[in-house]
N, C-alpha and C positions, 0 to 999 in steps of 0.2 A: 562120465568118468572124472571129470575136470573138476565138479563138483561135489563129489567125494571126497577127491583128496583135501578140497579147499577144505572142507567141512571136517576132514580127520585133522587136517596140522591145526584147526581151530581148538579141537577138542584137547588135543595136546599141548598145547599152551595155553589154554585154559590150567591144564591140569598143574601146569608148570607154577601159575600165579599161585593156585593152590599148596604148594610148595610153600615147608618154612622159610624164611629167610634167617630165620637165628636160629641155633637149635646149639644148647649148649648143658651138658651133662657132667654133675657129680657124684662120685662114690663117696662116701667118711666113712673114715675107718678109727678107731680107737681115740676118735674126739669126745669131749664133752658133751651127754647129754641136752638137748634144748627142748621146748615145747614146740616151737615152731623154729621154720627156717624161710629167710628172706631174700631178696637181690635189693640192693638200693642203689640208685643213679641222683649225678648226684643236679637238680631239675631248673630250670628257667626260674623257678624261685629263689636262686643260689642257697639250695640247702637240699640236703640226702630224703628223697623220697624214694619209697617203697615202690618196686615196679614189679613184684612176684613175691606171693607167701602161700607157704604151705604147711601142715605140719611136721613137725621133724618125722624122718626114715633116713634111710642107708640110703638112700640116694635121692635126687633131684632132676629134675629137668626143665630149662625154660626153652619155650618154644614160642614163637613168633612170625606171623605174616610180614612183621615188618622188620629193616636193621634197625639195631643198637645206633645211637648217637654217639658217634665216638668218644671216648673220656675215661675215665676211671670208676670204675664197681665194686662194690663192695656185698660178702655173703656173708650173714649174720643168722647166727644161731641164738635166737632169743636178742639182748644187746650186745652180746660178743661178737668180734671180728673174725671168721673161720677162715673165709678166705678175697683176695683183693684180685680182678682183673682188670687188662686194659681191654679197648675195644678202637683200633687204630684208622681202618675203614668199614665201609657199609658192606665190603666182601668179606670171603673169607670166616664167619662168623658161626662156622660149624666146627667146636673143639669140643672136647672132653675133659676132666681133670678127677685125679683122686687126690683126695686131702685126708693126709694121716697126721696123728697128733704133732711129729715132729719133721713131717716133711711132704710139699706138694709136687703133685709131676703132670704138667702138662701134656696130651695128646690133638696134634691138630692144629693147635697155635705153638711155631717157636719164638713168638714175642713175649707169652705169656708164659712160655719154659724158663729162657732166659731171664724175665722180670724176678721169677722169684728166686731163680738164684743168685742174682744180684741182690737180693732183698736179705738170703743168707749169707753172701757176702760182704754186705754192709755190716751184720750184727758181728760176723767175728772183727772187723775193725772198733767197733762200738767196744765188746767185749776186752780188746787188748786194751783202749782208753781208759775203762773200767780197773783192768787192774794195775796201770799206773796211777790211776786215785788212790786205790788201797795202797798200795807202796809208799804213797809220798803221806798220807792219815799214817801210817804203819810208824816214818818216819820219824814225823810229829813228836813221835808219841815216845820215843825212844834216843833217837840221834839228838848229842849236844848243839848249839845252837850254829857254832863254827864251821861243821862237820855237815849240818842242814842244808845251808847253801849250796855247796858243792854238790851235793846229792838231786838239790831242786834242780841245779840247771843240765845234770845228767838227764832226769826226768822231762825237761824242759825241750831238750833236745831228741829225745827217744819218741816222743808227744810229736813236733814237728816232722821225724820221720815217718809215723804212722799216717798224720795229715797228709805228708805229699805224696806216698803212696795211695790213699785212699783217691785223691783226687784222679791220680793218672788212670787209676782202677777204674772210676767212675766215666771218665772220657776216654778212654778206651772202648768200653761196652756203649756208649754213645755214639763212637766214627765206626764200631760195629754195624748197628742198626737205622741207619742213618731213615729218616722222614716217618719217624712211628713215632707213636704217644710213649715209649720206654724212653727213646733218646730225650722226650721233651720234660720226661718226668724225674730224669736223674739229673737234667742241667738246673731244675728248680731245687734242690739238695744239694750244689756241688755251693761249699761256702766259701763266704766272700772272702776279699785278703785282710788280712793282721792291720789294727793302725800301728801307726808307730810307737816307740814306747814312751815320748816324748809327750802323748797325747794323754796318756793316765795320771802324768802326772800336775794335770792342770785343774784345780780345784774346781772350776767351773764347768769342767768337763765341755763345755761348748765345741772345742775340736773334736771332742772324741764322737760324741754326740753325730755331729755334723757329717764328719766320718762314716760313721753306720748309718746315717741313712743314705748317704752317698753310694754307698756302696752295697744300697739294701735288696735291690733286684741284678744285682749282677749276674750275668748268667741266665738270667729268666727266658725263655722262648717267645719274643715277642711275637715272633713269625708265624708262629702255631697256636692258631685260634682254638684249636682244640683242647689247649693246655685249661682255659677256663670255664670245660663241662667237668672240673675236678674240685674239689672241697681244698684242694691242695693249693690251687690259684687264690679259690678266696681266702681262706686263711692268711694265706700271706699279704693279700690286699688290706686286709682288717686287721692285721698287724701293723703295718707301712701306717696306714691311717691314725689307731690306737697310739704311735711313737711319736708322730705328727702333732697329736694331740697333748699327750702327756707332756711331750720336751716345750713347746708351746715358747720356741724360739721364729720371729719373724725370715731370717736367714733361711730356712729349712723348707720356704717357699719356692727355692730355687729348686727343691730337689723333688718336688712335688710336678713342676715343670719338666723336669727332667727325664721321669717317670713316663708322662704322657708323648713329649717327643720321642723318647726309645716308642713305645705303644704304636705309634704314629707309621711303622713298618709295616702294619696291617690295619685296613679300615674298622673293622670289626673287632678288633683288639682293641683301638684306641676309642672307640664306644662306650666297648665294654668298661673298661679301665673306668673312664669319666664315670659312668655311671653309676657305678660301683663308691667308688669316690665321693660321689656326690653325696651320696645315699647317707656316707657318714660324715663328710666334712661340711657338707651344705644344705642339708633337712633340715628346714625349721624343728622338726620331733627330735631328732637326733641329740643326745645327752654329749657327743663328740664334736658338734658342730664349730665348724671351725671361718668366721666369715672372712677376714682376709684373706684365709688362705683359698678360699673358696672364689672370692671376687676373681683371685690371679690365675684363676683354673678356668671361668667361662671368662678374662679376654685371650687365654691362648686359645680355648677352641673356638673364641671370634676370627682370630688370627687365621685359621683354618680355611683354606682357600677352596678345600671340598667340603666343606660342613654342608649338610641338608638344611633345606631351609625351613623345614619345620624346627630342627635345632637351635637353627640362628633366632628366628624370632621368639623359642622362649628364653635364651640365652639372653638378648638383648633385653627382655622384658624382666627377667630376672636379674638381671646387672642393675638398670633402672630403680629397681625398687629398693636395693641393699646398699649400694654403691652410693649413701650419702650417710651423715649423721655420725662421721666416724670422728675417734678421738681425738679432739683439739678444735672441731667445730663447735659454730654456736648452731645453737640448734634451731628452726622455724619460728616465728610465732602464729597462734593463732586464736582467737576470740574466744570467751566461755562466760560463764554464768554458775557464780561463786554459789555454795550452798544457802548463805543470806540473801539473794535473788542478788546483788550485785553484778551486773557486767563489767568486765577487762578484759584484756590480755594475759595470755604467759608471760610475756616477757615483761608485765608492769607488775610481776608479783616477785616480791624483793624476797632474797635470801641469799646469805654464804655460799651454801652450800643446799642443793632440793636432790630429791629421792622424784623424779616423774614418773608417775606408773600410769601407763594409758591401760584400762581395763574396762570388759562388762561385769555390771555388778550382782549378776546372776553365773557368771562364768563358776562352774564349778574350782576351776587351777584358781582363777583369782581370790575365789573365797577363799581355799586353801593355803594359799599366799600371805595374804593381807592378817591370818590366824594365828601364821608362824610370826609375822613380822610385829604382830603386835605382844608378844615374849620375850622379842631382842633387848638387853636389858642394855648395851651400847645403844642401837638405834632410840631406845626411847629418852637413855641419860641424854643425846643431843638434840633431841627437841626441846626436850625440858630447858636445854640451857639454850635454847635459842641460837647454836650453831648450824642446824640443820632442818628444810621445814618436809615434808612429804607430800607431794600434790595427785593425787589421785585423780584422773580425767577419761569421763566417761564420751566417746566418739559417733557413737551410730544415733538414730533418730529417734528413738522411744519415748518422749516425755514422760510418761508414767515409771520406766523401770528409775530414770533419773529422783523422781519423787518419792518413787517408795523407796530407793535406796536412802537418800538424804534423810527422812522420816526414820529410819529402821535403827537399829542398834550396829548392822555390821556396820556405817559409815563413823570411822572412828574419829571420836571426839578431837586429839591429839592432832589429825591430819587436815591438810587444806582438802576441799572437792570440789571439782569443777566438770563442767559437762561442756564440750565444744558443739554448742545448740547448730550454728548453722551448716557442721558435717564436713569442715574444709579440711580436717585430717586426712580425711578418706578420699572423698571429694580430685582433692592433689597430692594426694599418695607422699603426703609431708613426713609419715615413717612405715616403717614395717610392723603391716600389724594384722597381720596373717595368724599369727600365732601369738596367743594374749595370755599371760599379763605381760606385757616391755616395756622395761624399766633402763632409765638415763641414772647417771648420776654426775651431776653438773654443777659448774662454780657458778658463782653470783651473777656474771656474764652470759651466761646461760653455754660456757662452753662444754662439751664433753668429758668427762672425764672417766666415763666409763659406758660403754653403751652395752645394753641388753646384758648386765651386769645381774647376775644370778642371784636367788635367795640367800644361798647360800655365802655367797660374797660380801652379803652388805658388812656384817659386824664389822669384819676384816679391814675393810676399805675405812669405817667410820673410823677403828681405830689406826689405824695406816696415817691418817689426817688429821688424829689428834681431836676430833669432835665432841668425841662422850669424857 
């Protein structure tokens, strides 16, 4: 008898594994047509991948062995947006929803009731903002110039009422719901404060500047790791970075610190953050790449008194490699073997001003380089005038590709070549050159004056310098 029972509760909770763990269903009702219908999460690749497609019908259902990852989803009817949910824990993850063209209604989750009526609550704030634009265009267009003013800062004022209502609206429905992905997802929306106005009017904009990013994650849920299974997290990381980038003020280092210390209130946040980060401000590929600001970002997380040590050591090894050769340095020397078979030095080859391009001469990017560079009608008026000479130097150990290059047509007449035969570039990691072509541009002293100084940059800098 004893053995029965064992064997029936076995059978029953077998059955129970068998059990969805997700099971989540929609009706559409008077939407748009699609061919197909989707679920996107958004994935470990920080980007919205497909997790269910079917073709479109009047209804849907995804069902699952396993939970959802908590985060935000999104249902897509062909590329349109039909409808967005959260997904807060691994419970609970049996609701329903009908989606009508102009209005959706949750059964099952009231996080995802309330989500979207907060989502219609946002647009009629949106929409009143809206028609204070037209009002004040309306103005414009009509009111004499005297009469303007007065009017704008009626609007002005009407504008900041709607703001501080919306705000209290928005943290209300936040100490509502307090530890769910809706609280975490309306504190990334609530905006930041007003600079002063003192700060517009500084041609430099550097306050103001300085300002917004100071102030560019306030609010953000650092606490809630779960904020960054959202497209909503990265966006705004890849904004913060992009602004980083763009304003391309050293100061704004500090707020890039700042960033990772707020982060810093959860291990897995402040990972994620660096990483993230990295990916744009410190990838050698990266078109955003940003390396001071990136040096000051692996020694905070050196500074990190729990950093894993698989981190630390490539942290340190990546410090190591970038963390020299910066602007105002002279640069190494090292031994080579001029095109004319001559042996020197870099540093015994005299010039104003040199263009170093360490490259392979088979590197596709280099070829490509060396193509554009030979068009620049600046770069080549100062060689011709002997203000400027261009040293090309080949580092890894091929004698042959060194020969055929020197021998070939691409080694251009105009520039010096050199091959550093005995590999001491490399050898002692004398620069970064991971990623090729990396080009100096340096005074007669061989000091810095621009490092890894873009294609796109030389003309500019030539005539910047008065060269051509």
């Amino acid at each position: 008898m004893k053995r029965i029972s064992i064997l029936f509760l076995t059978a029953i909770f077998s059955l129970g594994l068998l059990q969805a763990q997700t099971e989540i269903k929609w009706q559409f009702r008077n939407i748009v047509h699609a061919d197909s219908l989707k679920i996107q999460a958004f994935g470990k690749d920080h980007k919205m991948t497909t997790i269910y497609a079917q073709p479109y019908a009047a209804s849907m259902e995804y069902k699952s062995k396993t939970s959802l990852e908590p985060g935000l989803y999104w249902v897509l009817g062909d590329s349109n947006l039909v409808d967005a949910f959260l997904i807060s824990s691994s419970k609970g993850q049996k609701f329903s929803a009908v989606v009508d063209s102009s209005k959706i209604t949750y059964t099952g989750s009231t996080e995802n009731q309330r989500y979207h009526e907060y989502i219609d609550e946002l647009q009629n704030y949106d929409n009143m903002m809206a028609k204070l634009n037209t009002e004040f265009q309306q103005a414009q267009a009509s009111l004499p110039q005297y009469m303007l003013q007065v009017f704008v800062d009626s609007l002005t004022a009407r504008a900041n009422r709607i703001s501080k209502d919306k705000e209290a609206y928005q943290r209300k429905v936040m100490a509502e719901n307090p530890g769910t992905m809706l609280a975490s997802v309306i504190a990334t929306g609530i905006e930041p404060p007003q600079p002063p106005k003192e700060y517009y009017q500084d041609p430099s904009q550097k306050k103001l500047k300085k300002f917004f990013m100071e102030h560019y994650f306030d609010n953000f849920p650092w606490d809630d790791p779960r904020i960054l299974n959202t497209a909503i997290a990265e966006n705004k990381i890849k904004g913060f970075c992009n602004y980083i980038y763009q304003f391309d003020m050293p100061e704004l280092d500090t707020c890039i610190i700042k960033v990772l210390e707020a982060a810093k209130v959860n291990e897995t946040s402040l990972y994620e953050i660096f990483d993230r980060m990295e990916k744009i401000l410190g990838s050698n590929v990266s078109p955003y790449k940003m390396e001071n600001s990136y040096i000051k970002m692996l020694r905070y997380m050196l500074s990190y008194n729990k950093l894993e040590t698989a981190r630390k050591t490539r942290y340190e090894h990546e410090l190591s490699i970038i963390d020299k050769n910066h602007q105002g340095d002279i640069l190494p020397d090292f031994r080579i073997v001029m095109s004319n078979g001559d042996t020197t030095t870099f540093h015994q080859v005299q010039s104003d001003y040199m263009l170093l391009y360490l490259q392979h001469p088979t590197c596709p990017t280099c070829r490509e380089v060396r193509g554009r560079m030979a068009n620049f009608p600046a770069l080549n008026s100062a060689i011709a005038k002997g203000n400027l000479k261009v040293l090309t130097v080949y580092f890894e150990d091929d004698a042959n590709v060194w020969k055929n290059f020197i021998h070939s047509s691409e080694a251009n007449p105009s520039y010096l070549h050199g091959w550093n035969f005995d590999q001491t570039i490399e050898e002692n990691h004398l620069f970064d050159t991971r990623t090729i072509p990396f080009m100096f541009l340096i005074d007669k002293d061989k000091r810095v004056i621009r490092k890894d100084i873009l294609v796109n940059e030389i003309e500019d800098y030539i005539k910047k310098l008065n060269l051509d």
